[in-house]
DRENKEZA-431011 format. One line per 3 residues: their letters; for each residue x, y, z of N, C-alpha, C. Coordinates in steps of 0.05 Angstrom, whole numbers, plus 5000, padded with zeros to 4 digits. Example, Ala and Ser with C-alpha at 12.3 -4.5 7.8 and 13.67 -1.06 7.14 Angstrom:
<romis>
as) 5264,4886,5156,5246,4910,5156,5264,4934,5156; 5257,4955,5142,5273,4979,5143,5258,5001,5157 .
</romis>
This chain:
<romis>
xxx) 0563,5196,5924,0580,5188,5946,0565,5191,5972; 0561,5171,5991,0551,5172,6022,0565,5181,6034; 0550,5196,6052,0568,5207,6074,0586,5192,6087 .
xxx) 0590,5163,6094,0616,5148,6102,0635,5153,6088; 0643,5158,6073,0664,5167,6054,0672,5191,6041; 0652,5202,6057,0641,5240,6046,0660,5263,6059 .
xxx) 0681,5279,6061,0690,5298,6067,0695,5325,6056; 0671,5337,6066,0666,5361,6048,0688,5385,6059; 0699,5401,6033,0719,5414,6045,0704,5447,6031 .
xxx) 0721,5456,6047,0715,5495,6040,0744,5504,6025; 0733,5516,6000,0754,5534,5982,0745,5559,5972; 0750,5586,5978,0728,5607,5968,0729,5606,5937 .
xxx) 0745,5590,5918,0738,5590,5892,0715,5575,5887; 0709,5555,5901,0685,5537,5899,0693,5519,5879; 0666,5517,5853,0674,5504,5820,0688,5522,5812 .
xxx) 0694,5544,5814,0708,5567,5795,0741,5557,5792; 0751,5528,5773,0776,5516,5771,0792,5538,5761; 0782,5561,5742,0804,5571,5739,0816,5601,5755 .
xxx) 0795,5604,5778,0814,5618,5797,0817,5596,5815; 0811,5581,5823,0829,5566,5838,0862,5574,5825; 0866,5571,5807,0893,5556,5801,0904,5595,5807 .
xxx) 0890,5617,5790,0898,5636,5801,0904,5653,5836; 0887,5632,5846,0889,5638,5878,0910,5621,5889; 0916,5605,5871,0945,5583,5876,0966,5605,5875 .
xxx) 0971,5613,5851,0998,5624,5840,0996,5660,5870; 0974,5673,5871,0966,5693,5887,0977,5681,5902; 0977,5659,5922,0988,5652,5952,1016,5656,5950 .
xxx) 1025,5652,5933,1059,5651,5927,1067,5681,5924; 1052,5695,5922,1066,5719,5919,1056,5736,5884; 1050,5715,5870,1051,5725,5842,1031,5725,5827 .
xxx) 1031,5749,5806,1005,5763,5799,0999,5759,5767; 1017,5748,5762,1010,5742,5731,0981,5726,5723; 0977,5710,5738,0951,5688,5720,0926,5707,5744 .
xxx) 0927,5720,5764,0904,5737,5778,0900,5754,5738; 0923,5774,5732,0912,5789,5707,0908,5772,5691; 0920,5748,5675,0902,5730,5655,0880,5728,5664 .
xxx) 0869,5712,5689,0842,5708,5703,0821,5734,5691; 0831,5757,5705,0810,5784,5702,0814,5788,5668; 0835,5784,5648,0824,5796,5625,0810,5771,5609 .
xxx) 0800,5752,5621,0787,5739,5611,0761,5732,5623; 0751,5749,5648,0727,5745,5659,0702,5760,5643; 0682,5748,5627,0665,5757,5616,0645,5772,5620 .
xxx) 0634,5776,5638,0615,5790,5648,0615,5803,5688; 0605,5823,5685,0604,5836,5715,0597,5822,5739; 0576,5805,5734,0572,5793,5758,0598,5777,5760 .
xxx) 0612,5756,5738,0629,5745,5759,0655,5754,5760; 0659,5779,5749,0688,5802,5754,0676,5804,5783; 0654,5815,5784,0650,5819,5820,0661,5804,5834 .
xxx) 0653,5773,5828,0654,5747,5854,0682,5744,5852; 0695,5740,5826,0717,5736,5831,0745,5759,5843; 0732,5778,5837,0755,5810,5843,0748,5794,5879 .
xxx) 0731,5797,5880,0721,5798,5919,0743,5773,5928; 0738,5755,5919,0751,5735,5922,0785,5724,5921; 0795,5740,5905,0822,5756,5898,0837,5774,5915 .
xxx) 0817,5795,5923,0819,5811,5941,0823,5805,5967; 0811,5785,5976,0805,5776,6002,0835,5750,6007; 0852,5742,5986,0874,5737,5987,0896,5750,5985 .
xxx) 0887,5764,5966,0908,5790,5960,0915,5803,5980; 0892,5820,6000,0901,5826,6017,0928,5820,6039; 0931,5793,6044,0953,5794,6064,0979,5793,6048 .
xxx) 0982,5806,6023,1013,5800,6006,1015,5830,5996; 1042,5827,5983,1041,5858,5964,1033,5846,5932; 1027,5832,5928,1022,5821,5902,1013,5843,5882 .
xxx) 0983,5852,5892,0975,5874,5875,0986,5903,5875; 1004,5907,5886,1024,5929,5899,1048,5924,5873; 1059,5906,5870,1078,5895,5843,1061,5897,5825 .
xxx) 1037,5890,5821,1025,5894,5797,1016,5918,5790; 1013,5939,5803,1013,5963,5795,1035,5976,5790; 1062,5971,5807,1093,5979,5791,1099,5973,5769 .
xxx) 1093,5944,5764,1104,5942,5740,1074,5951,5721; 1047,5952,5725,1028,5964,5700,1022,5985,5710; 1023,6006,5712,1017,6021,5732,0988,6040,5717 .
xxx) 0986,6031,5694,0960,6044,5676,0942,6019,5679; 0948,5992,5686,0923,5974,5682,0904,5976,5706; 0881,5980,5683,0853,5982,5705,0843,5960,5725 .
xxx) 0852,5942,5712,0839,5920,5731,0858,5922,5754; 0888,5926,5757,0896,5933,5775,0887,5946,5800; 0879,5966,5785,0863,5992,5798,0849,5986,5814 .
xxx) 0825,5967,5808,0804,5956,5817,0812,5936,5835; 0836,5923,5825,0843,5894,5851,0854,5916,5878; 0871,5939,5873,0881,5948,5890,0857,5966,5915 .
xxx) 0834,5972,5907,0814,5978,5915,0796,5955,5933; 0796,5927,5921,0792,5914,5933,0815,5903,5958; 0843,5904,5955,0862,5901,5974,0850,5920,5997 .
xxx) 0848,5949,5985,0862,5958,6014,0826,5961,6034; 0809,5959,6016,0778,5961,6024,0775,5929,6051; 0794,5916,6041,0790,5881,6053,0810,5901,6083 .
xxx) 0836,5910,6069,0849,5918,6105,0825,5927,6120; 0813,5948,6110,0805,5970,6127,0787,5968,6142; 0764,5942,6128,0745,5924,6134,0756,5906,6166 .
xxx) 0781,5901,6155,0793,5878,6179,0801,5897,6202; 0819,5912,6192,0829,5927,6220,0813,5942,6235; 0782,5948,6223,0758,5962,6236,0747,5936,6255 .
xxx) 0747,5915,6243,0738,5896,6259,0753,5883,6282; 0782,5889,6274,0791,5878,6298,0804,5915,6324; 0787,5928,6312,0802,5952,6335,0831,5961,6325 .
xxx) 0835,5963,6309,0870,5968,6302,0867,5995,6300; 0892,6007,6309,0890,6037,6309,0894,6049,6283; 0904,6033,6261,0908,6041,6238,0881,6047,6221 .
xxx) 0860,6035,6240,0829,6033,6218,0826,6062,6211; 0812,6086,6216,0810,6112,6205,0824,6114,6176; 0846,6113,6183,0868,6122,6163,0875,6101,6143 .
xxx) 0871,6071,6148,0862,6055,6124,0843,6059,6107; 0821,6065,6132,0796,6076,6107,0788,6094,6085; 0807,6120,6090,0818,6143,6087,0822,6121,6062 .
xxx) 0849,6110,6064,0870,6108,6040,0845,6090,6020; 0831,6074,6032,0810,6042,6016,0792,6066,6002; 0778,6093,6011,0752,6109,6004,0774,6129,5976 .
xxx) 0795,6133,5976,0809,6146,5956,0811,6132,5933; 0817,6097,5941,0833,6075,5921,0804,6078,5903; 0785,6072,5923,0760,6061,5908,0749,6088,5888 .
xxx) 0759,6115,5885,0747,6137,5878,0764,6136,5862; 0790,6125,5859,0810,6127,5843,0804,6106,5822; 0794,6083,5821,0783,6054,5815,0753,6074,5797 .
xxx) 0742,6080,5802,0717,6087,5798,0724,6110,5767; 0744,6119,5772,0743,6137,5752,0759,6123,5730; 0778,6098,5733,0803,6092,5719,0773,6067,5699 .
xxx) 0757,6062,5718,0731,6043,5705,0708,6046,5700; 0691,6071,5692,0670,6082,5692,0656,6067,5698; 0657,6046,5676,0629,6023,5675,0622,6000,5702 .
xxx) 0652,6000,5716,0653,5977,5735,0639,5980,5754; 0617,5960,5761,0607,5962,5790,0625,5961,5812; 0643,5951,5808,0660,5932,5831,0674,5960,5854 .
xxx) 0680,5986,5839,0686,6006,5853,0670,6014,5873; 0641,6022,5861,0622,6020,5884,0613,6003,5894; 0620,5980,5898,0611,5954,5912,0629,5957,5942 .
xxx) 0653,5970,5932,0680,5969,5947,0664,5989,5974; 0658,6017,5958,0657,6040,5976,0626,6033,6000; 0612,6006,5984,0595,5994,6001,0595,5987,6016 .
xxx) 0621,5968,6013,0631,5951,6039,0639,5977,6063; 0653,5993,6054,0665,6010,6061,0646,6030,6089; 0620,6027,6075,0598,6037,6096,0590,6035,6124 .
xxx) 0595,6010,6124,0597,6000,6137,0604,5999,6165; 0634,6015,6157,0662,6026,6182,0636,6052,6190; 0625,6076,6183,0605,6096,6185,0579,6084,6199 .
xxx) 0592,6070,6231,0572,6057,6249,0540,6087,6247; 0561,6097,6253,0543,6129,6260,0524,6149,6244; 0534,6133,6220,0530,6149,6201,0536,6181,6186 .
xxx) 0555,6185,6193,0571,6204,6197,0576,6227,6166; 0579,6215,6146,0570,6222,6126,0552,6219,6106; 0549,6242,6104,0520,6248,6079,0521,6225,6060 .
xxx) 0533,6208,6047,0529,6196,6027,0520,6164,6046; 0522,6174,6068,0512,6142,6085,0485,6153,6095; 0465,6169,6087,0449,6177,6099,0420,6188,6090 .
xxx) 0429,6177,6058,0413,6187,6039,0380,6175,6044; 0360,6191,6043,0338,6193,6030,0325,6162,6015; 0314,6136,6036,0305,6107,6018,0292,6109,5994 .
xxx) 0291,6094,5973,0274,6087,5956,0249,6081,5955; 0242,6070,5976,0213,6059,5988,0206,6064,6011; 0176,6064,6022,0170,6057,6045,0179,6040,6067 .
xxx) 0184,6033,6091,0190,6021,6104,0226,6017,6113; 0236,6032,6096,0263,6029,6088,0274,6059,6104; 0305,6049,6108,0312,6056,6123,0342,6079,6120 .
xxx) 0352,6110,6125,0375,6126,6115,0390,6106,6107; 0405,6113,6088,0438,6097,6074,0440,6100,6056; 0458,6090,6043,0480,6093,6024,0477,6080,6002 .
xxx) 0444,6107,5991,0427,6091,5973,0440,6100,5939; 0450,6120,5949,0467,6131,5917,0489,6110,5909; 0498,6100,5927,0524,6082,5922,0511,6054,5913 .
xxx) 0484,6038,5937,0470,6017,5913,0461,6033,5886; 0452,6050,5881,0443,6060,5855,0467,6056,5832; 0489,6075,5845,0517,6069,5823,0520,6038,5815 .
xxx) 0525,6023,5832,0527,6000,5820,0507,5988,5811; 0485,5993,5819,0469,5976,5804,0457,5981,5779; 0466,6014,5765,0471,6026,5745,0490,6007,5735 .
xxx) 0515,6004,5734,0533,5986,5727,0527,5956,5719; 0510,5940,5738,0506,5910,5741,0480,5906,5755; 0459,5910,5754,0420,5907,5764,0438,5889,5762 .
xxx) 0424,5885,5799,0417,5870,5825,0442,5853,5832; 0469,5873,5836,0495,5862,5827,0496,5839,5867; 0499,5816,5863,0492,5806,5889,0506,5810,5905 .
xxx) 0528,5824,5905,0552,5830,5933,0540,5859,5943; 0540,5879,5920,0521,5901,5927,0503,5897,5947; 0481,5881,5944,0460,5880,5966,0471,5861,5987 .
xxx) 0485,5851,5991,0498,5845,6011,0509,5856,6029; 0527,5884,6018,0535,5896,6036,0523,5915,6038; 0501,5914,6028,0481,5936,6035,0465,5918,6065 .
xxx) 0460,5907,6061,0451,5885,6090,0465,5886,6100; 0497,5885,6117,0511,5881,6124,0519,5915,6138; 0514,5942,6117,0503,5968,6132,0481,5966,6148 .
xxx) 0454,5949,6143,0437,5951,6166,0441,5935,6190; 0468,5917,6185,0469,5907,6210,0491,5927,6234; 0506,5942,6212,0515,5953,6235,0517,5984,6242 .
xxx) 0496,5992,6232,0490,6015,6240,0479,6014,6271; 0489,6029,6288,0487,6042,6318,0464,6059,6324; 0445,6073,6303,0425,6083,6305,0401,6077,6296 .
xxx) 0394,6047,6300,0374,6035,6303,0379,6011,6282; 0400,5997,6275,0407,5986,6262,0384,5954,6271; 0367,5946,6251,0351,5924,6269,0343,5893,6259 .
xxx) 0333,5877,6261,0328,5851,6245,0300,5869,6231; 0279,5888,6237,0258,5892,6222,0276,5905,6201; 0299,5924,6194,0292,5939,6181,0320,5919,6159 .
xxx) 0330,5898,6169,0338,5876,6143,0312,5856,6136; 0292,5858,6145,0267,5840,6126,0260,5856,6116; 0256,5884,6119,0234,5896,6098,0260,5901,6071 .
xxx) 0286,5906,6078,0310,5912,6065,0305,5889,6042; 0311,5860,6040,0314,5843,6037,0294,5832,6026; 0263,5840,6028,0238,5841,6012,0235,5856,5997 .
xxx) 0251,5879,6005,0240,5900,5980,0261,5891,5952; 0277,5883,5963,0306,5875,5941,0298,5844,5927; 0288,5834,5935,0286,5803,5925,0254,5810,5907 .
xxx) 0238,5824,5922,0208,5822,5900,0212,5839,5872; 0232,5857,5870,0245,5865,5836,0263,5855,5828; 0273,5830,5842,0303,5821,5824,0277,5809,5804 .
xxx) 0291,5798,5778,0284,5775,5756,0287,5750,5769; 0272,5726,5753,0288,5707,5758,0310,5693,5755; 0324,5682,5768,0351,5672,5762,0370,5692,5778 .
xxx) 0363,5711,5792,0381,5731,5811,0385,5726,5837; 0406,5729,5843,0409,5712,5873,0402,5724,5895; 0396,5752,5888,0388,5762,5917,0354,5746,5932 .
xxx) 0351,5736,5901,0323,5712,5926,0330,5693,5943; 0353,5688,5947,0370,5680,5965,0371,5702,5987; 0370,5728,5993,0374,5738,6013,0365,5748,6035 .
xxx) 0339,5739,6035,0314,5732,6068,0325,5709,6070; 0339,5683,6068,0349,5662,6084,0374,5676,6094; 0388,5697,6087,0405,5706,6107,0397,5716,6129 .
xxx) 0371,5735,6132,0365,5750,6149,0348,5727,6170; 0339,5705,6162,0331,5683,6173,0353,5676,6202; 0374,5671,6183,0391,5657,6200,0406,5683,6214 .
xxx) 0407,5701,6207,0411,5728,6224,0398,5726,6256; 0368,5724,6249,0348,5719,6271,0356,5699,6295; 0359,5677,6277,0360,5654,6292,0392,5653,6304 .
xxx) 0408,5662,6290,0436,5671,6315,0428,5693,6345; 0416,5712,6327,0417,5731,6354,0395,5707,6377; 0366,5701,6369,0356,5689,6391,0377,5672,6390 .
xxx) 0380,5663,6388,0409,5624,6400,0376,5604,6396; 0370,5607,6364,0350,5579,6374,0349,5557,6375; 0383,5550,6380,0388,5520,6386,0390,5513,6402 .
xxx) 0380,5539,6431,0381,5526,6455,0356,5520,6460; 0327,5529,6444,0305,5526,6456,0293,5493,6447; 0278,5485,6464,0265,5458,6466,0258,5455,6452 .
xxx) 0242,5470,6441,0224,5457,6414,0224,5486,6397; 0239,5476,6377,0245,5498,6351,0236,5496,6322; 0218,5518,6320,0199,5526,6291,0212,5539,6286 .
xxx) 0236,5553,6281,0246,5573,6271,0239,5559,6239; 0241,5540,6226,0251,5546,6197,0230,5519,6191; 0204,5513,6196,0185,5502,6193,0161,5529,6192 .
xxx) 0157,5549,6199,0144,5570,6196,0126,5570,6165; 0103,5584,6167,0100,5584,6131,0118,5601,6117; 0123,5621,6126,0142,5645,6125,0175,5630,6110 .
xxx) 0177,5614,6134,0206,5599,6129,0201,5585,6096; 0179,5570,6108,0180,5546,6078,0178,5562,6052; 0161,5581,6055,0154,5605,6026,0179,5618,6018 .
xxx) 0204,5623,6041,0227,5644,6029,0239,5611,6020; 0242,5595,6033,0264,5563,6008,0252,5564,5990; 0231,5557,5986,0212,5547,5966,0219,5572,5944 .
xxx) 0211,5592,5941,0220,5617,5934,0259,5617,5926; 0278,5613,5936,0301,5620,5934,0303,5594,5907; 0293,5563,5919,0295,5538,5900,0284,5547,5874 .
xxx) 0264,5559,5873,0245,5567,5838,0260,5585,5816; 0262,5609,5850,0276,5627,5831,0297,5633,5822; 0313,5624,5838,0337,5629,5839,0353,5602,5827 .
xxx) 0347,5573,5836,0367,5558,5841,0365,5546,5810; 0334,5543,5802,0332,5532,5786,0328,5535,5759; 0340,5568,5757,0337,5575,5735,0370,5600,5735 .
xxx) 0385,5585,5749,0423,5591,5744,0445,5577,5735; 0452,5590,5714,0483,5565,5705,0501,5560,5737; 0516,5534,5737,0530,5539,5760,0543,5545,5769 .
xxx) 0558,5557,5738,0592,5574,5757,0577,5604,5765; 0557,5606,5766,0549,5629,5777,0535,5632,5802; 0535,5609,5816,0520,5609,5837,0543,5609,5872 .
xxx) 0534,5628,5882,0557,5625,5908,0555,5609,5934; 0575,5594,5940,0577,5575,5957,0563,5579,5982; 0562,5610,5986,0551,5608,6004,0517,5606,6003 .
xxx) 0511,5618,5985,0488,5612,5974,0479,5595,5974; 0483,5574,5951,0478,5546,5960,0478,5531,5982; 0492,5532,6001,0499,5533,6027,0468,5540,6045 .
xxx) 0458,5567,6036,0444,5573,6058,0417,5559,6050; 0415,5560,6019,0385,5549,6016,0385,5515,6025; 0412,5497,6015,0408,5473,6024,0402,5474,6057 .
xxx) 0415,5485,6066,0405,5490,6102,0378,5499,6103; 0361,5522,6085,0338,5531,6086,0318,5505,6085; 0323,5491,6063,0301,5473,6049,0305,5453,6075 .
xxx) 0325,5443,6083,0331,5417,6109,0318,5427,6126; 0326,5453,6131,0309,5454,6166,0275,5452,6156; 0261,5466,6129,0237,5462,6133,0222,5444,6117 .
xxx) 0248,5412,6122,0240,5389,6122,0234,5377,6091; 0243,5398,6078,0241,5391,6043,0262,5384,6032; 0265,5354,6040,0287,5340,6037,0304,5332,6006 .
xxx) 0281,5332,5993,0281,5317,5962,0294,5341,5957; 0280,5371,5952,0295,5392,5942,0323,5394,5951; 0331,5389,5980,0351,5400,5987,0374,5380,5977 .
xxx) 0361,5358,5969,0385,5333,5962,0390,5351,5934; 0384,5357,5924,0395,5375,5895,0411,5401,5900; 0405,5401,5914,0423,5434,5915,0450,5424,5930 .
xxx) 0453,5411,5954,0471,5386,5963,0489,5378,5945; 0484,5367,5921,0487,5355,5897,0501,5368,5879; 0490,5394,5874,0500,5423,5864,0520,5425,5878 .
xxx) 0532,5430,5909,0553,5435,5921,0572,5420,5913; 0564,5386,5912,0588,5372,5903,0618,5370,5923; 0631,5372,5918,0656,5369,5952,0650,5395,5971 .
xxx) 0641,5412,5961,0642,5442,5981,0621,5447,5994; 0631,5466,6018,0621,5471,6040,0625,5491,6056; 0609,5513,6071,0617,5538,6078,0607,5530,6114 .
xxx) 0631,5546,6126,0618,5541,6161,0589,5548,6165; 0583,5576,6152,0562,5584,6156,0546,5575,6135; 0523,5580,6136,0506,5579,6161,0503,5558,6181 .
xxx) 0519,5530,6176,0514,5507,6194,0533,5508,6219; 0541,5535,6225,0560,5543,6250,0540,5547,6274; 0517,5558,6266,0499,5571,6282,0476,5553,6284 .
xxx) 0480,5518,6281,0463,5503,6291,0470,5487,6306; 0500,5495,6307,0509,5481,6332,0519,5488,6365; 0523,5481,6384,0521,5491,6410,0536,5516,6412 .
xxx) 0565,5504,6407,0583,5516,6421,0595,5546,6394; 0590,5526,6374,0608,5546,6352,0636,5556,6352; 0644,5534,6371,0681,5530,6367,0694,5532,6339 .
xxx) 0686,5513,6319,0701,5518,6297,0687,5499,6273; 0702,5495,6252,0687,5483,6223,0683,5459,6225; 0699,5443,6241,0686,5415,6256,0659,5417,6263 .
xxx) 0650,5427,6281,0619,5422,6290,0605,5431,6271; 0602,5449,6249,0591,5458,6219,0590,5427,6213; 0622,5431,6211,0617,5406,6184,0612,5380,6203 .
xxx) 0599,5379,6216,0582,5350,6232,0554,5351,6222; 0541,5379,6224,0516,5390,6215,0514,5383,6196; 0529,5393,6172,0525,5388,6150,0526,5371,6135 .
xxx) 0542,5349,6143,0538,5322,6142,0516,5304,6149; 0503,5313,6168,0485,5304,6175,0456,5310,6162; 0459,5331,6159,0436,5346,6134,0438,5343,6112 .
xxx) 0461,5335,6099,0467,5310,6074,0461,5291,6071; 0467,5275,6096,0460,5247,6096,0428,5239,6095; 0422,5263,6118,0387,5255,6114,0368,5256,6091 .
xxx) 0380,5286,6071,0374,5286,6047,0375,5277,6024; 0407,5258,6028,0405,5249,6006,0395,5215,6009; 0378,5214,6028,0369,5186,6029,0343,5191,6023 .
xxx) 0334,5212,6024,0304,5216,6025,0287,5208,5991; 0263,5204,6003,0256,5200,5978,0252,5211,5947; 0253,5204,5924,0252,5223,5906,0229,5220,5882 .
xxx) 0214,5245,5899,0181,5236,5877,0182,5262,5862; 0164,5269,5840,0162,5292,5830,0141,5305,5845; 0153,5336,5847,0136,5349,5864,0156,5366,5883 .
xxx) 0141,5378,5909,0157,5386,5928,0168,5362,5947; 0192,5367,5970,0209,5354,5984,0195,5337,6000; 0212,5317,6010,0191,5298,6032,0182,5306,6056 .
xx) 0172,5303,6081,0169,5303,6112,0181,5283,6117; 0192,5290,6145,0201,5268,6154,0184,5254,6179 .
</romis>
């Protein structure tokens, strides 16, 4: 389909049709097909994507609040309710609410409570990850631990360890482990998410998505400078640039089933490969998205960053160019 006729829309289920239909029945209030959904999710990585995903609706209802009255022994409960109140505590920290402390309080118990009702689940410590986060200061010992490697920086290395005991190289884990180096207050920096973000992507396997996660810290960069105001912009023509797409396309893209790959992900490498002009590749991953589309990263190539309109102008446009481009075997075209 050409972009004249092309309207790409955003759903956080993405391809995943059968929480869609569970994130349907969730909006209404009701929790029955959220638990069919979870006792039929096969493996950790996508209990992760989808709990997160659940959660992040769940949150504004009592849904999973009923579902623990009436099961009040089911674990997955446990775990959705950990992700509920971890999503408040997250929000009300971000927006200043006086309730944040004492949310967190309640989100750091659920998730300890979650942790023990699930031994095996990553998703508990994924929770208390996110959770880090609110500990600008670093304030407690378990946010302050002793790095793994050189170059690397205090945090809340026991809690990646737990989960990744649970689920090696679980991809929301290292996310919100990036997402602690962005907001830590004591020297929180863009060096110390590249070396973060290198050290994590050169031991994943192939087919793991965190080789996808130096194009986050890419476009991290390129928000704080604003390099869409400068005249003439190399940001993502760099060798640097072309080696982390080129790299995310091999390892990652092209050797993953698709209901396992995240929108936003896809998302950032088709934006990676476009900006450094490797068009042929990026028309496939494009392709891969199929109707969907995330603001970010194509929020932050445009001026103003008012809203999903000016994204989705970008991204249309970085569609259109790609998918006209030529298609030889080999790497992407120049334009």
């Amino acid at each position: 389909m050409g972009n004249s006729d092309f309207r790409p829309v955003y759903h956080p289920a993405g391809h995943d049709n059968d929480l869609r239909a569970a994130l349907q029945d969730l909006r209404t209030g009701r929790w029955m097909s959220m638990r069919g959904l979870l006792e039929n999710t096969p493996d950790w990585s996508l209990w992760t994507q989808r709990t997160q995903v659940l959660g992040a609706v769940a949150a504004g209802s009592d849904a999973v609040q009923a579902w623990l009255a009436e099961e009040p022994q089911s674990v997955a409960a446990a775990v959705m309710r950990a992700r509920v109140v971890v999503e408040r505590a997250v929000r009300a920290h971000r927006e200043g609410h006086h309730r944040a402390r004492e949310l967190w309080q309640e989100a750091w118990q659920a998730c300890r409570t979650a942790a023990n009702a699930s031994p095996a689940d990553p998703v508990p410590w994924v929770c208390l990850l996110a959770l880090s986060q609110l500990d600008e200061q670093q304030q407690l010992e378990e946010h302050r631990l002793h790095p793994p490697g050189p170059m690397l920086f205090p945090g809340p290395w026991g809690l990646l360890a737990e989960a990744d005991k649970r689920d090696p190289y679980n991809r929301e884990a290292y996310h919100r482990m990036l997402q602690f180096v962005y907001a830590r207050r004591a020297g929180g920096s863009l060096s110390e998410a590249v070396n973060f973000v290198q050290w994590a992507a050169s031991s994943a396997p192939d087919g793991s998505a965190l080789h996808v996660l130096p194009l986050y810290v890419r476009v991290e960069r390129y928000r704080r400078e604003q390099g869409h105001e400068k005249a003439l912009d190399l940001h993502w023509v760099t060798e640097d640039a072309e080696r982390d797409a080129a790299r995310a396309l091999e390892l990652w893209f092209h050797r993953t089933v698709p209901l396992s790959r995240s929108l936003l992900d896809l998302n950032h490498l088709a934006h990676a490969l476009w900006g450094a002009l490797q068009f042929a590749d990026a028309a496939a991953v494009f392709e891969a998205l199929g109707p969907f589309f995330t603001s970010i990263p194509w929020t932050y190539r445009t001026r103003d960053r008012k809203g999903p309109g000016d994204a989705e102008e970008v991204f249309l446009r970085a569609r259109g160019r790609c998918l006209t481009a030529p298609r030889t075997p080999g790497r992407g075209q120049r334009r």
